[in-house]
C-alpha positions as CSV (number, residue, x, y, z in Angstrom):
1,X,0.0,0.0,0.0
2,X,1.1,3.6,-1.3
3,X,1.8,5.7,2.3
4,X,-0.7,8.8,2.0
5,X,1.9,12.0,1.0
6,X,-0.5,14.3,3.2
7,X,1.4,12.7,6.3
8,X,4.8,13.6,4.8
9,X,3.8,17.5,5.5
10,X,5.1,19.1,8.7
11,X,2.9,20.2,11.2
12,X,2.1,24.0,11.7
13,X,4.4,24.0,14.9
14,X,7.3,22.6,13.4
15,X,7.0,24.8,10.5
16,X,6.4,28.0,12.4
17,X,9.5,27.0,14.8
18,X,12.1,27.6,11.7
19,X,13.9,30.6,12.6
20,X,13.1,32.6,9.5
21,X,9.5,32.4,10.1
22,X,10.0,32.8,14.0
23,X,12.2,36.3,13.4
24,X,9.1,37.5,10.6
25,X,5.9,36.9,13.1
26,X,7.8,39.3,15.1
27,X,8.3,41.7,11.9
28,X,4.8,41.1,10.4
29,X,3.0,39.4,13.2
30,X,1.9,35.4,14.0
31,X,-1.5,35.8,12.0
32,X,0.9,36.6,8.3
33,X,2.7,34.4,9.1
34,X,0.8,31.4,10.1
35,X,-1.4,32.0,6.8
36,X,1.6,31.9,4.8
37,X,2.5,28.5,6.5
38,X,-0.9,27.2,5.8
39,X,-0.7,27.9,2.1
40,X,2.3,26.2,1.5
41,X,1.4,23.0,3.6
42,X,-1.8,22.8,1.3
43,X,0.6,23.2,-2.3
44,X,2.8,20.5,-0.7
45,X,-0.7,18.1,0.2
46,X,-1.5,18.8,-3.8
47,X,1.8,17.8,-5.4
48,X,2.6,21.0,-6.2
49,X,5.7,20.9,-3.7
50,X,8.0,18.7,-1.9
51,X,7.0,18.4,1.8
52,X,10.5,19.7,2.5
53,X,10.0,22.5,0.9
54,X,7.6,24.0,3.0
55,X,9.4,26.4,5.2
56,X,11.2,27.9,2.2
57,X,7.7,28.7,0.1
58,X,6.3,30.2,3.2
59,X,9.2,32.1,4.1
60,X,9.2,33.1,-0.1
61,X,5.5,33.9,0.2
62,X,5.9,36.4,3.2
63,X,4.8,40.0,2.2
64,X,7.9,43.0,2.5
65,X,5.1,45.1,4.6
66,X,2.1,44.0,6.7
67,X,0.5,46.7,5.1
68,X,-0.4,45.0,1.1
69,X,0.0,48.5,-0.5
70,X,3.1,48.6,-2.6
71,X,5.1,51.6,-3.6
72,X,5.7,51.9,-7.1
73,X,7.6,54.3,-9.5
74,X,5.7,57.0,-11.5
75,X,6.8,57.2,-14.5
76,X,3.4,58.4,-16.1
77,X,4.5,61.9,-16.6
78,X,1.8,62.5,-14.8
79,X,2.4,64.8,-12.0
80,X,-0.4,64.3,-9.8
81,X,-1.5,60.7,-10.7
82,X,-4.8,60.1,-8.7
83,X,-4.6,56.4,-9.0
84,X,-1.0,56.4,-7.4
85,X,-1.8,58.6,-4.5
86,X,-1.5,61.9,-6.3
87,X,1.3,63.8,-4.6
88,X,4.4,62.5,-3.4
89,X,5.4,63.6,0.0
90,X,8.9,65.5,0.3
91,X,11.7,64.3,2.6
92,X,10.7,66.5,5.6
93,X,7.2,65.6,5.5
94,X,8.3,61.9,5.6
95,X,10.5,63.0,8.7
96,X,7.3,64.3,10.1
97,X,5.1,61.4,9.7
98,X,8.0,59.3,11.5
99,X,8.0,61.6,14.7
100,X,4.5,62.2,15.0
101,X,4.0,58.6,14.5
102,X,4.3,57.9,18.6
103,X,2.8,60.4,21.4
104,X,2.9,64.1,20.4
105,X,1.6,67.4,21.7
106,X,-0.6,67.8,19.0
107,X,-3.6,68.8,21.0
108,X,-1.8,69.7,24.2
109,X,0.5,72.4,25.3
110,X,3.9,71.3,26.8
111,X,4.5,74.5,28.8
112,X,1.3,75.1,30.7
113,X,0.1,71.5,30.9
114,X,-3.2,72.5,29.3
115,X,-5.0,71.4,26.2
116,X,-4.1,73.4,23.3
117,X,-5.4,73.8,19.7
118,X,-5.6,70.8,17.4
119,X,-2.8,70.9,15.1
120,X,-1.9,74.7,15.9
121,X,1.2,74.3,14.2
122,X,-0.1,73.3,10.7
123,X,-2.9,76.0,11.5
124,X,0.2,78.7,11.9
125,X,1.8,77.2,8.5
126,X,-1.2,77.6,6.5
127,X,-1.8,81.1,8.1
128,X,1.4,82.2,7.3
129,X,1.3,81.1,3.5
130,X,-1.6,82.7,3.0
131,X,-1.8,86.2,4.7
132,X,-4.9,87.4,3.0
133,X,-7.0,84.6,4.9
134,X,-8.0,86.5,8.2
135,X,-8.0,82.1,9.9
136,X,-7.9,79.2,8.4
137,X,-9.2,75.2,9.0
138,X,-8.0,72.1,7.9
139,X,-10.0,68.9,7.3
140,X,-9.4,65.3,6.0
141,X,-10.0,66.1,2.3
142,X,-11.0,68.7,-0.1
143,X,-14.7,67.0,-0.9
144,X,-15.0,67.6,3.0
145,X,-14.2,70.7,2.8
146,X,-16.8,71.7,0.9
147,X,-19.2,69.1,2.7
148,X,-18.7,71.4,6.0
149,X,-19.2,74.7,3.9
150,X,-22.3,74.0,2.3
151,X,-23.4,72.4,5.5
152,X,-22.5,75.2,7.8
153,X,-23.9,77.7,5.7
154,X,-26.8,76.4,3.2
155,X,-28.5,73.2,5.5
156,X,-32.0,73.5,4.7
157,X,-31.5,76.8,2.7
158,X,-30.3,77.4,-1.3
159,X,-26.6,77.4,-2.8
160,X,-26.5,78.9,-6.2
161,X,-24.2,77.6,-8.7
162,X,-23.7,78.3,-12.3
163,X,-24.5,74.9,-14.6
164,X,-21.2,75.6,-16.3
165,X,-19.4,74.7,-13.0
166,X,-21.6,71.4,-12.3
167,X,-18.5,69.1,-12.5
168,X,-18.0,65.4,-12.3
169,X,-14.7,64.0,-11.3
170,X,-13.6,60.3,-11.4
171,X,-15.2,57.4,-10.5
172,X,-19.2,58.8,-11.2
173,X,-18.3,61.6,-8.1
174,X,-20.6,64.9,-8.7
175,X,-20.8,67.8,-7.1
176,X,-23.7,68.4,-7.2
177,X,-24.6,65.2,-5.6
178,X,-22.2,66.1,-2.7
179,X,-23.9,69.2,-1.9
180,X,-27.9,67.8,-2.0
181,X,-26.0,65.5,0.9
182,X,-25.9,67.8,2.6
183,X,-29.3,69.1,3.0
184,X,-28.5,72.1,0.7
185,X,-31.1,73.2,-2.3
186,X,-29.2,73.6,-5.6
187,X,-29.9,77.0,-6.9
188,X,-28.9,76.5,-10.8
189,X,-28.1,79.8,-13.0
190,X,-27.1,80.3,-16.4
191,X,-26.3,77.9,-19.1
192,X,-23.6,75.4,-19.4
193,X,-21.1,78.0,-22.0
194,X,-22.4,81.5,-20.3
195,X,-23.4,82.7,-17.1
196,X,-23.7,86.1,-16.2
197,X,-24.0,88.1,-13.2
198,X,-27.5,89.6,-13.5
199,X,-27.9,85.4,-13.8
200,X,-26.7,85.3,-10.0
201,X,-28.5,88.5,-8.6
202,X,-31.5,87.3,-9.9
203,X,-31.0,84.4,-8.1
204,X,-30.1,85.8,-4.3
205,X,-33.2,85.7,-2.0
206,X,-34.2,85.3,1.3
207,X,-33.2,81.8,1.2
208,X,-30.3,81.6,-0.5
209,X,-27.0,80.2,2.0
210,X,-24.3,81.1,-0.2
211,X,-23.1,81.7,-3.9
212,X,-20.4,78.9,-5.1
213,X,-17.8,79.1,-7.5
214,X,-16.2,76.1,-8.6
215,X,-13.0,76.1,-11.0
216,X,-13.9,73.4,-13.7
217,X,-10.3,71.4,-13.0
218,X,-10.9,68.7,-14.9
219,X,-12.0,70.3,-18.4
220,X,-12.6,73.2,-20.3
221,X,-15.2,75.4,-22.2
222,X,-14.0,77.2,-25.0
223,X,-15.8,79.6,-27.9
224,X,-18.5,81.3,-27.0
225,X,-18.5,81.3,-22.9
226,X,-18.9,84.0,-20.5
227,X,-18.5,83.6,-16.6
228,X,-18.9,85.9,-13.4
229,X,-15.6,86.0,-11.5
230,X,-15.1,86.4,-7.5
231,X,-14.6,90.1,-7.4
232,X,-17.8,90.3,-8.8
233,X,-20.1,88.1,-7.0
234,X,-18.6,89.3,-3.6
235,X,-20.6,92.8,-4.7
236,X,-24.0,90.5,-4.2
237,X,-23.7,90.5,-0.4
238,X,-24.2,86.7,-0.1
239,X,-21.3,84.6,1.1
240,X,-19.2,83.2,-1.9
241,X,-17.3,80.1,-1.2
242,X,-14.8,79.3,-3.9
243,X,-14.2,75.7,-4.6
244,X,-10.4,75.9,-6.1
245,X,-10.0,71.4,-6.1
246,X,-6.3,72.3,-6.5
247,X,-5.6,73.7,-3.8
248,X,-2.8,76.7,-5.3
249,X,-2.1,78.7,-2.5
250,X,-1.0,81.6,-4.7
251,X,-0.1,82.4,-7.9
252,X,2.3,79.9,-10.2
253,X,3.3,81.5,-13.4
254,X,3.8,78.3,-15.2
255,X,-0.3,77.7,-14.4
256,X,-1.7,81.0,-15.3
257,X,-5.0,79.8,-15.6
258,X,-5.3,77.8,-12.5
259,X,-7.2,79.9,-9.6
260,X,-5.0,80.3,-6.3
261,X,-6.6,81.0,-2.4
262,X,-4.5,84.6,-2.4
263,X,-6.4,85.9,-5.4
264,X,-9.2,84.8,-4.4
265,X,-9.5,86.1,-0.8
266,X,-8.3,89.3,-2.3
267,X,-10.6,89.3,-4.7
268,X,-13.6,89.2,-2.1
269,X,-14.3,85.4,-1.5
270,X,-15.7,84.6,1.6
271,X,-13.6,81.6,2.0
272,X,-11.8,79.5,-0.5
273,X,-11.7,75.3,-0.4
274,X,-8.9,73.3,-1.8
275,X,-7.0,69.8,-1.7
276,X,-3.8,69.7,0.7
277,X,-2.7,66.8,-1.7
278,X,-2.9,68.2,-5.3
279,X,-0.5,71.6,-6.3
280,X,0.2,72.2,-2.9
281,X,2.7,68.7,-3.0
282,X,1.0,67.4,0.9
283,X,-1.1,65.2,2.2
284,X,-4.9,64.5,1.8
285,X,-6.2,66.9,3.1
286,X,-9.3,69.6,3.1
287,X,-7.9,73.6,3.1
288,X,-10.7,75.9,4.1
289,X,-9.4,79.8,4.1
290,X,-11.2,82.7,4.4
291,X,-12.7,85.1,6.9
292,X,-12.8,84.8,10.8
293,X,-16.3,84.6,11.2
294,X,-16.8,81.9,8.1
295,X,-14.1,79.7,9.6
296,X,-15.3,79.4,13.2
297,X,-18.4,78.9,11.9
298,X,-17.5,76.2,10.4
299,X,-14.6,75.2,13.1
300,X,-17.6,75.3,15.9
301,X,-19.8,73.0,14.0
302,X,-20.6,69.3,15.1
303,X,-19.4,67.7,11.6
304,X,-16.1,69.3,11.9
305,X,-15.4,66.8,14.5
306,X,-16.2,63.9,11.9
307,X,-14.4,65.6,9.7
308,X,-11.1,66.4,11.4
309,X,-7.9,65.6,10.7
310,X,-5.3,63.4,12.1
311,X,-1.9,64.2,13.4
312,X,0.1,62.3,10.8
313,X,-1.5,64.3,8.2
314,X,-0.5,67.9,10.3
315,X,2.7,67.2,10.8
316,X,2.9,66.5,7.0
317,X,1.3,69.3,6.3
318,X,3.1,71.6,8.5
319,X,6.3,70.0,7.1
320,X,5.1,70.8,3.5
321,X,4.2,74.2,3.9
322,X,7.7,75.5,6.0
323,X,9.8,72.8,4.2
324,X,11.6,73.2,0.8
325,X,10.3,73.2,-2.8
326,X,7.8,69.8,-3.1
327,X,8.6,67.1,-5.1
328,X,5.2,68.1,-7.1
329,X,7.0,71.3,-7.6
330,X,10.1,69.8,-9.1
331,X,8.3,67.8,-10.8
332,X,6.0,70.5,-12.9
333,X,9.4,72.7,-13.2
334,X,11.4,69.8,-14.4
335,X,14.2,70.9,-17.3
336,X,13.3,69.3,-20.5
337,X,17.5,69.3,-20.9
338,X,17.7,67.5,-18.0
339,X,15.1,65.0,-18.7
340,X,16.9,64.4,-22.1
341,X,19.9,63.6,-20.4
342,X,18.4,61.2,-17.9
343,X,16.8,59.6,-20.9
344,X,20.1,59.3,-22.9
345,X,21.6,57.7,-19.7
346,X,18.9,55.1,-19.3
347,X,18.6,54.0,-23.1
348,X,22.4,53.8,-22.8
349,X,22.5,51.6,-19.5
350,X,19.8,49.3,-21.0
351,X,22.0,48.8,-24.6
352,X,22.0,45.3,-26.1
353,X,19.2,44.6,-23.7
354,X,16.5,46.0,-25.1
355,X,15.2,47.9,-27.7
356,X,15.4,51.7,-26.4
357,X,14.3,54.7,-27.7
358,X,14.4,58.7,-26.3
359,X,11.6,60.1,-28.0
360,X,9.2,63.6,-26.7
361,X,6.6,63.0,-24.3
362,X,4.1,65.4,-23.2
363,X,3.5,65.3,-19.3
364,X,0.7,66.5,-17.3
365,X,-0.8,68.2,-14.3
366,X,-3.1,65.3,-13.5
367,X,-5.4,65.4,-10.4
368,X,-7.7,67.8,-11.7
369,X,-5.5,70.5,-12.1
370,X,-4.4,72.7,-15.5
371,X,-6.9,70.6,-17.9
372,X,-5.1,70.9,-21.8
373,X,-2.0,71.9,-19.9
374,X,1.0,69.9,-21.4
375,X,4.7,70.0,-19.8
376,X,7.2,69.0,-22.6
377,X,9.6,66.5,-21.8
378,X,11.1,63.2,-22.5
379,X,10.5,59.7,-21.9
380,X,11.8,55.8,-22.8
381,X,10.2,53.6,-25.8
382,X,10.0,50.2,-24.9
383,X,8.0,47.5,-26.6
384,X,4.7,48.2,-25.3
385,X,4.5,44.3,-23.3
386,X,7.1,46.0,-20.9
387,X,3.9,48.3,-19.8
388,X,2.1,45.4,-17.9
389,X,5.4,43.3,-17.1
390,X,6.9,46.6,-15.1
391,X,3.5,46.9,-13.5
392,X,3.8,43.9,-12.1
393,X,7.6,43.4,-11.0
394,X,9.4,42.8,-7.7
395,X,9.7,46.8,-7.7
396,X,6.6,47.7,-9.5
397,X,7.0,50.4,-12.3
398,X,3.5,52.4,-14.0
399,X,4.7,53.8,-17.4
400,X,2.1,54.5,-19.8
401,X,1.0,53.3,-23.4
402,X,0.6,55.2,-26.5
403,X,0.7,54.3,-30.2
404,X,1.8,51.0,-29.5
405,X,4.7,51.8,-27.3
406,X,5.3,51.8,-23.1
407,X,6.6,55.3,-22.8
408,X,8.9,55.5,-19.2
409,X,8.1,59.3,-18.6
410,X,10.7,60.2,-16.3
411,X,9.5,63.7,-14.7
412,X,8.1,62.0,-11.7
413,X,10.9,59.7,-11.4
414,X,13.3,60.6,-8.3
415,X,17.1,61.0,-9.9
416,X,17.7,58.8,-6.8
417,X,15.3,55.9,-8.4
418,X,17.2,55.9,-11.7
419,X,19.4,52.9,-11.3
420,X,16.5,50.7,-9.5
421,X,14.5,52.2,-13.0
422,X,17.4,50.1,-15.2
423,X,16.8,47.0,-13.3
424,X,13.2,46.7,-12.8
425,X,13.3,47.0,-17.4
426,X,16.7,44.5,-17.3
427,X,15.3,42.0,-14.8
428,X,11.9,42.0,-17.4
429,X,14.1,41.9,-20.7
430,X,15.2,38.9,-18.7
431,X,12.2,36.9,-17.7
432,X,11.0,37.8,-21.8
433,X,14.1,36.3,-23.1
434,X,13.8,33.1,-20.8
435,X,9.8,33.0,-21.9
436,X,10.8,33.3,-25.9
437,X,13.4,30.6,-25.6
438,X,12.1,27.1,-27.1
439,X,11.6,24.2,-24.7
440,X,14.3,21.7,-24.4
441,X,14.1,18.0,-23.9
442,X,14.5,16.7,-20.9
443,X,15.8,12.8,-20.6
């Protein structure tokens, strides 16, 4: 009689007590771990393995990170990628995260003892960047931004909006949706190409909350079109909220047509909304700035608390905003010389491997921001089956596609990551040249 092979596998003790797997419970924890065990011992009960081989699959199945999201290189060209995470931290933010990672003070005051403002540092940050805002809040994300806005000020009363600025964003989100949440009345003026502001005094009643300006990020209306700006609508004597989605604390020169908080306060806004985690190069976060009134109104009420932020995301932010120039900002300012050059060194490092061309490539804002908006630059040519092998390395790699080719766009790339870029493309010239090679026989 043929002994049952199932009995050949280890138990789950005697696995767990090699000392690979004993020193990674205590990296990743016992649960991982034992999971990981559990897998193999079920490959080796099908065939698929050796019963000795056990340990070493679990050990070669154990995750880097407890955590299963994986860091990946943007090489998109896309600045703020939305899918990736949009904007990547700098240095000193990461620094930040780290120390405000155990105990902090960030809602008590060292000196008296005493509880202190929430994230009074970040608050003093954003202050500071922005001197036309009389005070300024921070919240988890720019859609709750403008959640607490419209809720503060138009629950149960009207917000008028032009239907030129009734945006959609990815993944089916709508404003206008968003706002109706809230318990808000949509107050529509205008058409989709022109609104005017007799469109908006016509409007403004007894009932109206506020008057909402949102920036179109995500596309654009040209030929005939006409729209009301700020300056004007803060003559109406209703409180305008402008919805910037970017969150451009003040003017950028090579974005001339994206709105920033400065101009806008200046201009008469009420208070301006924005994303801590698009232009600005910081976390996700909600930037509401505007006058002192407006702002504790909305700081005082009860969704605020659901809405507030956590202390990982100050200190990032507070990093960001006194730190150096972002890595978003280096990023949109990159020197098309110097991409060329980074280009020519990576199509030479990867000679007689594979086929590699430097050819132009057009970058972009991404995350909303600067729609038509193209940043001229540089990028690889690589057969376009390197697009889903580099996805999908040991050290995964998002290039993009177009006209047949996998363009590595290296604008978002740190100079740092350059190297690692060579052999993530070598180690898959490799694996294609081992999958094109005919099968031998095998006495």
């Amino acid at each position: 009689m043929t002994a049952d092979p199932r009995r050949s596998v280890p138990r789950t003790d005697q696995v767990l007590g090699d000392p690979r797997l004993r020193a990674a419970a205590g990296r990743l924890g016992p649960d991982l771990v034992k999971q990981a065990v559990v897998a193999a011992q079920q490959r080796a009960r099908t065939g698929e393995i050796a019963p000795t081989e056990v340990a070493d699959a679990a050990v070669d199945a154990l995750p880097a990170q407890a955590a299963s999201t994986r860091p990946v290189i943007n090489a998109t060209g896309v600045v703020l990628h939305t899918n990736l995470g949009r904007a990547a931290l700098s240095p000193l933010a990461l620094d930040a995260l780290v120390e405000a990672a155990g105990a902090t003070d960030v809602e008590f005051d060292l000196a008296t003892g005493a509880r202190a403002r929430r994230g009074r540092g970040a608050i003093a940050a954003l202050a500071a960047a922005v001197p036309a805002a009389e005070a300024v809040h921070v919240v988890n994300n720019g859609a709750a931004a403008l959640v607490l806005a419209t809720t503060a000020l138009a629950a149960g009363r009207e917000v008028i909006i032009s239907r030129g600025e009734l945006v959609e964003i990815g993944d089916g989100f709508r404003l206008t949706d968003l706002i109706e949440s809230t318990g808000a009345r949509l107050r529509e003026v205008g058409t989709t190409n022109r609104t005017k502001l007799a469109d908006y005094a016509d409007a403004v009643g007894p009932h109206t909350g506020c008057i909402l300006k949102v920036h179109p990020s995500n596309f654009r209306v040209e030929g005939f079109t006409s729209s009301v700006d700020v300056g004007a609508l803060a003559g109406l004597d209703v409180p305008v909220v402008a919805d910037l989605g970017s969150g451009l604390l003040t003017r950028e020169p090579l974005l001339p047509d994206e709105p920033d908080a400065d101009t806008a306060l200046r201009a008469g806004a009420d208070l301006v909304t924005g994303s801590g985690d698009k232009l600005l190069g910081g976390p996700q976060a909600g930037l509401l700035l505007g006058r002192t009134a407006v702002v504790e109104r909305l700081r005082r009420h009860p969704l605020a608390r659901a809405l507030r932020v956590d202390k990982l995301t100050l200190a990032a932010l507070e990093a960001t905003l006194r730190g150096p120039k972002t890595p978003t900002w280096r990023a949109l300012h990159a020197d098309p010389d110097v991409l060329r050059r980074r280009c020519d060194a990576l199509a030479a490092a990867l000679h007689g491997t594979v086929a590699a061309e430097v050819v132009t490539s057009d970058g972009a804002v991404g995350g909303g921001g600067a729609p038509g908006l193209t940043l001229p630059g540089w990028a690889v040519a690589l057969p376009t089956a390197y697009a889903v092998a580099l996805r999908t390395g040991e050290r995964a790699v998002v290039a993009r596609t177009e006209r047949g080719r996998c363009l590595v766009d290296l604008r978002c790339v740190d100079p740092a990551d350059d190297a690692r870029l060579a052999d993530a493309i070598r180690a898959v010239a490799v694996r294609t040249v081992e999958a094109d090679e005919p099968a031998t026989d095998r006495a």
